[in-house]
N, C-alpha and C positions, 0 to 999 in steps of 0.2 A: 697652853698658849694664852698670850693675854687675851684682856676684853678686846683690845686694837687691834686686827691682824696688818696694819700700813705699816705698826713699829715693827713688826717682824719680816717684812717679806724679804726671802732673799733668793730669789730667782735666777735660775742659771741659764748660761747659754741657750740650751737645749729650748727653753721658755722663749724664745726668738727666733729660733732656728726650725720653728714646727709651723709647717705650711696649711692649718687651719688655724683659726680666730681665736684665739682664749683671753677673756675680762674676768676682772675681780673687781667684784660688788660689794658693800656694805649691807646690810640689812635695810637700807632704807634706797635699793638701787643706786646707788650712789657709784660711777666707775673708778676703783682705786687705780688699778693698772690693768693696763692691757699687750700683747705683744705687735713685736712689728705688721704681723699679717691686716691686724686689725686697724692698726693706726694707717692702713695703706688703702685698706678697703673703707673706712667708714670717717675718719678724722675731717675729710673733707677742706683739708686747711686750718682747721682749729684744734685744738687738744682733746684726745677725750678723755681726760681723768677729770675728776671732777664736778661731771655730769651727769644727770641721771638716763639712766640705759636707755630708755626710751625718748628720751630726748635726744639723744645724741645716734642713736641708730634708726627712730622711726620717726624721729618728727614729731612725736606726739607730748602733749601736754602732760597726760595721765600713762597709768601702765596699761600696757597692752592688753586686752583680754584673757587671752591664750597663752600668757605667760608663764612660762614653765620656771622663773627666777623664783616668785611669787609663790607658786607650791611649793617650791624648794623650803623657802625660810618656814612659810606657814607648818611644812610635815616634817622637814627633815630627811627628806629621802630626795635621790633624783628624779627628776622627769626630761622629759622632753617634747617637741614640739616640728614639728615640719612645715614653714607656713610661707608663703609667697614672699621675694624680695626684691623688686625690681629697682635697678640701678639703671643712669646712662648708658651704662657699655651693657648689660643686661635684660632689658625692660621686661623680660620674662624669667629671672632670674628666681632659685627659691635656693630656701637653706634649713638644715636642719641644727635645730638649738638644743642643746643640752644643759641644764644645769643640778651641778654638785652641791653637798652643802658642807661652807666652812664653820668648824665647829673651833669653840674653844677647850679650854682644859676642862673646864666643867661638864663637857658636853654640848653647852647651849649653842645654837644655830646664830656666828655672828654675822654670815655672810654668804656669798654662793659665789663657784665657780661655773662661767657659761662654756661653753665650746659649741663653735660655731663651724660648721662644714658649708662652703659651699655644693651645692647637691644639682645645680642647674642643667650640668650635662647630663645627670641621671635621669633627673624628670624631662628631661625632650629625650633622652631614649624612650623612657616607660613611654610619655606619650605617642612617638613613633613606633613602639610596637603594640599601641594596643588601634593606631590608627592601620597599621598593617593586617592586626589582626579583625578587625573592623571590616575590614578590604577582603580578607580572605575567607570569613564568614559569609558577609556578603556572596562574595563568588562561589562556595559551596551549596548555596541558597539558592543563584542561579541558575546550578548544574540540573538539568534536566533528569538526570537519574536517580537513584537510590545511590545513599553516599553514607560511608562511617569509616571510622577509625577504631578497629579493636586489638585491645591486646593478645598476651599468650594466656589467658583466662576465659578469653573469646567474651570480654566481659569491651562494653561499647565509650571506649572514650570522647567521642563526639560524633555527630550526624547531624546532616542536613535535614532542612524544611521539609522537603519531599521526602523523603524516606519517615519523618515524623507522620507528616500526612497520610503515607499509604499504611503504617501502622494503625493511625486515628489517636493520636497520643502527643501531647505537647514535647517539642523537639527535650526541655530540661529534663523531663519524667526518661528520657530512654541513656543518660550519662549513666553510668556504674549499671545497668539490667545485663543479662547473658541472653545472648541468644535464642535459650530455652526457656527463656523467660515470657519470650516477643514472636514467638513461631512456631508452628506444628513441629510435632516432634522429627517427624521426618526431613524438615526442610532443614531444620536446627541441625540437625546431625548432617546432614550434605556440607552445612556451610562450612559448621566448626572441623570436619574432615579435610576439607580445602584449606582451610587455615592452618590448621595444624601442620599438612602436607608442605606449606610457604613456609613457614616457619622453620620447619626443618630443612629445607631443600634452598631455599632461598631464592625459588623461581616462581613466574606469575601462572595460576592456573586459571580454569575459568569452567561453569559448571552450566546447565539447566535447566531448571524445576520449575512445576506449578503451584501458583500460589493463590488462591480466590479464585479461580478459572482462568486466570490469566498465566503469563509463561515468558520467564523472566530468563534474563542472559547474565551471569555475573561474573567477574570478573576480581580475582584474588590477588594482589602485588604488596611484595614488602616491603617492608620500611626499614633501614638500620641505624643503629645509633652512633653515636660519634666514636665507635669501638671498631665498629662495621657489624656488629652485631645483629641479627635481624630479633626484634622485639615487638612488632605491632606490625598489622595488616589492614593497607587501606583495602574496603569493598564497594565495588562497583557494580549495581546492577540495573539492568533496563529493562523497561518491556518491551518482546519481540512477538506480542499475540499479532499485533496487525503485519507486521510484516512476516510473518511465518503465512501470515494468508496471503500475502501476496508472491511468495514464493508456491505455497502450493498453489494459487491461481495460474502464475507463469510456468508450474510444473503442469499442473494441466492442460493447457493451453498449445506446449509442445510435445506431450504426446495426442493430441487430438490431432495437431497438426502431421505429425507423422503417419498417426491409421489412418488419417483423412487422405493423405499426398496416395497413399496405398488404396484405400478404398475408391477415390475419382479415376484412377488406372485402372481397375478391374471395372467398374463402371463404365468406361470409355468402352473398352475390349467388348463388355457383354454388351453392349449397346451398336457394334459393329456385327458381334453374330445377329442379335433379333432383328435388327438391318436383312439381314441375307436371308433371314425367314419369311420375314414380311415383304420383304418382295419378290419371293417367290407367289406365296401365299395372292399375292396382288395379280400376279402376273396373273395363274390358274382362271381369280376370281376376273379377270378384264377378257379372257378367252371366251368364258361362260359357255365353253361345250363340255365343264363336268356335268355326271348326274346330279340330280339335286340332293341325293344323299352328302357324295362326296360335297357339293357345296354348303351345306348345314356345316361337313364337317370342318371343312376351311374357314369358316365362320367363326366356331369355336376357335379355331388352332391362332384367327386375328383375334379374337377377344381374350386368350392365353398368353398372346406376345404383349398387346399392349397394359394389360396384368406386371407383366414382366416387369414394361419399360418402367413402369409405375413404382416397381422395387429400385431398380435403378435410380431414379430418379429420389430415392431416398436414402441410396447410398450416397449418392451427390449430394444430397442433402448434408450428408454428414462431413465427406469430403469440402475443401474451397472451393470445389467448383458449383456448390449447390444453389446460391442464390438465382434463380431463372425467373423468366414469364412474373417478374415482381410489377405491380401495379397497385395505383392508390388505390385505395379501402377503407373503409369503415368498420374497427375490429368488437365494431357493438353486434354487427349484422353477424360476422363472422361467427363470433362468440355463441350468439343467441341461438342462429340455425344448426351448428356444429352440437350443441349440447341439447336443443331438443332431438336431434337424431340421436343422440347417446342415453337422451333420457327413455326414449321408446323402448329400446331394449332392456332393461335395467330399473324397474317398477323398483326395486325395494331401497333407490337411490332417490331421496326426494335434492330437488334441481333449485337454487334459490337464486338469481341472476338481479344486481344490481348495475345495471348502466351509467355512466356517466353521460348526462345531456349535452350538447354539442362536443361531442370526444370529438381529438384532435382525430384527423387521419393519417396515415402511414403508409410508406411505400416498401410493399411485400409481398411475398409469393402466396397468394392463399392457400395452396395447396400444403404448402411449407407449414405456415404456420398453424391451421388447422391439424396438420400432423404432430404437433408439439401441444396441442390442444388436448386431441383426442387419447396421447400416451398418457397425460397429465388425470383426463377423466377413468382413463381404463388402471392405472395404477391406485387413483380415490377407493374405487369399485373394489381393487382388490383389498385395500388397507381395512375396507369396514364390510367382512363378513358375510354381519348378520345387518347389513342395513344402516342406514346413518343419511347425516348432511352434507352435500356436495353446496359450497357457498361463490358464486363467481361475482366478480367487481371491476370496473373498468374505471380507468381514474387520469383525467390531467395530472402527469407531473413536471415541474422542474426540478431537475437535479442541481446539486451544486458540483466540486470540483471533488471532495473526497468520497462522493457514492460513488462515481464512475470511472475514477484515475485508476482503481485495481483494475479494469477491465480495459484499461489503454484506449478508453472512448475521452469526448470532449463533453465536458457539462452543456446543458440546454431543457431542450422540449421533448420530454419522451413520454410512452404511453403506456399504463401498467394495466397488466390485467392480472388479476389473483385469481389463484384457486386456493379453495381452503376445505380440507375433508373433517372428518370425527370420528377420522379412524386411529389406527393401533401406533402413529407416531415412530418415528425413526432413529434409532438408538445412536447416539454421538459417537461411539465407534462405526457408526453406519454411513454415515453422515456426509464424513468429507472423502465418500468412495462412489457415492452414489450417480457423478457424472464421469464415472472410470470406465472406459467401452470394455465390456463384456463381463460387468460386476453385475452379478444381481443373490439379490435372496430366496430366490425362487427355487424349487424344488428342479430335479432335471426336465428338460420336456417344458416346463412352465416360464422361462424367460429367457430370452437370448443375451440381456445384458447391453445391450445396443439403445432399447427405448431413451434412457434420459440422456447418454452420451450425445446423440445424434439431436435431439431438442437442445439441448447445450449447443452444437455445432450449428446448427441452423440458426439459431439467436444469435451466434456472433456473424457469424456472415451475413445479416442484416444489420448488423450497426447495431445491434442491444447484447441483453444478456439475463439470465437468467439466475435467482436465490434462492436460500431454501429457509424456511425455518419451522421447526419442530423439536417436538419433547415426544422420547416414550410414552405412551397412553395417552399423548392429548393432542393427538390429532398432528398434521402437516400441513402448510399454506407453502404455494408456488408463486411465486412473481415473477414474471415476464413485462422486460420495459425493452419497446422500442421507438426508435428517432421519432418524433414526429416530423409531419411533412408540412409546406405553406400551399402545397398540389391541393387539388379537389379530387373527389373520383369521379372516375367517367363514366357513366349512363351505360347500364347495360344493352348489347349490339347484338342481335339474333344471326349466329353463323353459318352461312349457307354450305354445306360440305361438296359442292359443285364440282369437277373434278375437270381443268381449262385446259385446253387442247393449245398446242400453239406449231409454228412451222421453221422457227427459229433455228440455227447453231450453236450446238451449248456444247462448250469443252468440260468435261467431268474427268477430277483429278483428284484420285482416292489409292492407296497405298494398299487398300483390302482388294484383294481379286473378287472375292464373292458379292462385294459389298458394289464393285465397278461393275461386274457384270449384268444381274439383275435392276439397278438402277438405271443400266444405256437400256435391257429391253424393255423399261415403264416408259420411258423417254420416250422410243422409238414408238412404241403402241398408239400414243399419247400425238404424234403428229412431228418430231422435234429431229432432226439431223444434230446426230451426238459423234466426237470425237474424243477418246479416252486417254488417260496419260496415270503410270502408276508412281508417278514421283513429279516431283516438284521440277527438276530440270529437266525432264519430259514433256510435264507443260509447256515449258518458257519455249522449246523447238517447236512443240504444235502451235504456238499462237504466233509465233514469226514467223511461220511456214503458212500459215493461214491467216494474216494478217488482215483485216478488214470484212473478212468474213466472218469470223466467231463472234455473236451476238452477246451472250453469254457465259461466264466462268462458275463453273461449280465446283466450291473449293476446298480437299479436307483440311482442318487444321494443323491435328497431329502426324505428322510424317518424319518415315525416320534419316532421311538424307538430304534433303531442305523443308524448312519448315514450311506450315503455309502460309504464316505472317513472312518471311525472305522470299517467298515465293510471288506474293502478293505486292509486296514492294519492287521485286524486280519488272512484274507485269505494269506497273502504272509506270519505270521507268521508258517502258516499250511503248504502251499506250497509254499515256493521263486520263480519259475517257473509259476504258474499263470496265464493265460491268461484273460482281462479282457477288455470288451466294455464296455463304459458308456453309457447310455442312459438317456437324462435328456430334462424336459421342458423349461431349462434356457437355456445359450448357452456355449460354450466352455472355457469361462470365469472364472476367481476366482477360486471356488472351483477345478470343472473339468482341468482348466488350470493345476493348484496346480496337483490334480491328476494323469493325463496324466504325468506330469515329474518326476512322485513317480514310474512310471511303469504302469500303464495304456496303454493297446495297438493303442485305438483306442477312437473316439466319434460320437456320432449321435444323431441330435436332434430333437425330438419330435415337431410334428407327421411328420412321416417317412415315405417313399414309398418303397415296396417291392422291389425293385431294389436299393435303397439307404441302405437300412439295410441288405440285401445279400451281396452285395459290400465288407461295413464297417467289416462284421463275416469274411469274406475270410483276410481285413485286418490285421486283429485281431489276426486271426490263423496264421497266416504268411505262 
């Protein structure tokens, strides 16, 4: 070819007919020719032969920087360039430029051929998907779980923030690692098993294992390619430690509820026989023509039953019916005199008692909670031997919303008292069995298995609850947190056991024959014209048939053909005025609660002492 390539060029059709840009350049940018693409897109109304390329395509004075024309002539080889081009109908427009180099016969570099692509729709793809991709990083960042993408290599094509985190390793470090790279060998092999298992099956599975002490839920789903192929499995995993506690907490919570619903029935029951003992027992002791042997022995056989009721009264405890006789306290006072009586016994147990000054007070059964107290001391005692530290602490707390939402309480004011031993510590398999009624580790003979279940049950039926925490060999600490109260407590009141006579009419309506009979002849002894009724629509005919005569209603609760809440609302629609004592083998709870603030005068619960049920009648009657 000559020195000139203008005297030679003979361009065909095809040279016009090609729907990207091609110029021819001189060695000195100079545009010899171009085709029509280019004369459409850059001519602007003037010519562009003739022009130097960068004049006529960028406006500029000088060559471009980045001019790929420029290394062209300089090397002799091609290059190219990709660089922004904004036109009117464009303004974000870019293009990629190529140029060739035309040679002559000699070889030498006289000129260069450009080609120009417009590339505009491409780069607003690319940058539409990397602003997508942008977007969906982003939102794997905010997924709250453990999150990756791995192939059939079980080797990790991408992961989220969090999954880097729980690792402890920069999210880039975990691209291209295996599983067995990144996790105990045993977790490794669950995972890559499940995936393998997707992979072939092409359905989602889901697994879970412990990892750090925590206990994780995961979740295996394919992926497939544009074949349908499955090739990669996304993994999902979460942690389910906290809500696996609160599943066994609601696991526990209804079976308590069920031994409880069962244990407050047989409590009732047993609480209706020592009823029919102790008043006979009363009856005897109000005759006083036994010898005084026999009344020694009736003595004992009242100080056996009310033993009794005292059991009962902690099977209720453990049943819903146990919260009774709750009053404000002071659980510093509590605490203090409960464990030096525990500490008398128990010399090789030193007692270390931290109080909190002004501790809130609480409204509760002392008897209750001192029961939760003392299983708390006598379990310490057993844990250490050969001797050790028993440590007690009372403390203002406020709780927030996530210490007490597992216990279905409301955050506020409650009030903790710790026990803490230095004994032999409680094995994590032990652990979360330890408020199950009727577990224990005790040898046969040595535990019933009852103790911390029923301390569990009596802390919820006060409105608190109870924790635990300990390690094998280092010892166990108890908490016990309940409501505090804005109540004061009230000044202890020295009780006269006086036993009041009165001449009244009191209808007595109880469902037990033993339990009816013996209470009309305390009654009758006592000064009192009694009429009896063994059912609830028994009643309603004695008190309309005796209308303004009956002073008094003594009333059971549980009865099996009307209750004695329908019994009791049928009577106030007979009479509004009314007078009514409950009488029941549960405790003052639930129903009776309910009752009493319907109009009920008074309560007293079975089995009763003639000076406690005299009392209660004079209560009653106002």
């Amino acid at each position: 070819m000559p020195d000139r390539p203008a005297d030679h060029l003979n361009l065909r059709d095809v040279f016009e007919a090609i729907q990207d840009g091609i110029s021819v350049l001189d060695h000195e940018l100079k545009i010899l020719r171009t085709n029509a693409w280019m004369e459409k897109m850059y001519s602007r109304g003037e010519p562009l032969a003739g022009r130097k390329c960068y004049q006529a395509y960028q406006a500029r004075q000088t060559p471009c920087p980045w001019c790929p024309s420029l290394k062209t002539l300089a090397s002799g080889k091609p290059h190219s360039a990709v660089v922004p081009y904004p036109s009117e109908e464009n303004p974000t427009g870019w293009i990629d430029l190529s140029s060739f180099p035309l040679k002559a016969e000699s070889g030498r570099v006289i000129g260069v051929i450009e080609y120009v692509k417009d590339i505009s729709v491409q780069k607003k793809a690319e940058a539409a998907l990397r602003q997508s991709e942008a977007k969906l990083r982003s939102l794997i960042n905010g997924i709250s779980e453990n999150l990756a993408l791995i192939d059939s290599d079980g080797l990790i094509l991408t992961a989220n923030a969090v999954l880097a985190n729980g690792l402890r390793l920069p999210a880039e470090e975990l691209t291209g690692r295996s599983l067995f790279d990144l996790l105990p060998i045993p977790l490794a092999e669950s995972c890559a098993k499940a995936a393998r298992d997707v992979l072939m099956t092409g359905k989602s599975m889901q697994t879970e294992d412990e990892y750090r002490g925590r206990i994780y839920r995961t979740h295996f789903y394919p992926v497939s390619d544009e074949t349908g192929k499955i090739r990669q499995v996304v993994v999902s995993s979460a942690d389910i430690t906290d809500m696996r506690k609160l599943e066994s907490l609601l696991l526990q919570a209804q079976k308590m509820e069920a031994i409880g619903t069962l244990a407050g029935g047989i409590a009732h029951d047993f609480n209706n026989l020592l009823m029919g003992i102790q008043g006979r027992i009363s009856v005897m002791l109000m005759e006083g023509s036994a010898p005084p042997s026999f009344t020694e022995h009736l003595n004992a056989i009242e100080h056996y039953v009310q033993s009794a009721a005292k059991l009962t009264k902690q099977v209720l405890g453990f049943a819903r019916e146990g919260r009774y006789q709750a009053k404000v306290m002071d659980l510093n006072e509590l605490v203090r005199l409960s464990s030096t009586m525990f500490g008398r016994t128990r010399k090789e147990i030193q007692i270390h008692f931290t109080p909190q000054e002004d501790l809130w007070p609480v409204e509760a059964d002392p008897g209750q909670i001192e029961q939760v107290l003392l299983n708390l001391y006598v379990n310490a005692w057993q844990a250490m031997p050969a001797g050790g530290n028993l440590y007690l602490e009372t403390k203002n707390s406020t709780l927030d919303p996530p210490s007490v939402v597992p216990y279905g309480l409301k955050p506020g004011r409650f009030v903790r008292v710790r026990v803490t031993d230095t004994g032999t510590g409680i094995p994590r398999r032990v652990i979360e069995k330890i408020f199950d009624p009727f577990f224990t580790t005790k040898p046969m003979g040595k535990g019933t298995g009852l103790g911390l279940s029923t301390a569990y049950n009596i802390m919820k039926n006060h409105g608190g609850f109870i924790e635990v925490e300990s390690e094998e060999g280092q010892g166990s600490t108890f908490s016990l947190f309940l409501p505090a109260t804005e109540k004061r407590p009230e000044p202890r009141v020295e009780r006269r056991q006086d036993i009041i006579r009165g001449t009244e009419t009191i209808l007595l309506v109880d469902d037990e024959e033993m339990v009816l009979s013996v209470t009309r002849e305390i009654l009758e002894k006592e000064g009192y014209r009694v009429l009896t009724a063994r059912s609830g629509s028994e009643a309603l005919d004695l008190y309309e048939q005796n209308r303004g005569r009956i002073d008094l209603v003594i009333l059971d609760i549980v009865m099996p053909d009307m209750s004695g809440e329908s019994t009791f609302q049928t009577l106030k629609t007979l009479d509004p005025g009314v007078k009514v004592l409950l009488a029941s083998g549960y405790s003052a709870e639930g129903v009776a609660s309910r009752m009493l603030a319907q109009g009920c005068r008074a309560f007293v619960q079975k089995p009763f002492l003639v000076h406690e049920l005299t009392k209660k009648i004079r209560e009653a009657l106002g």
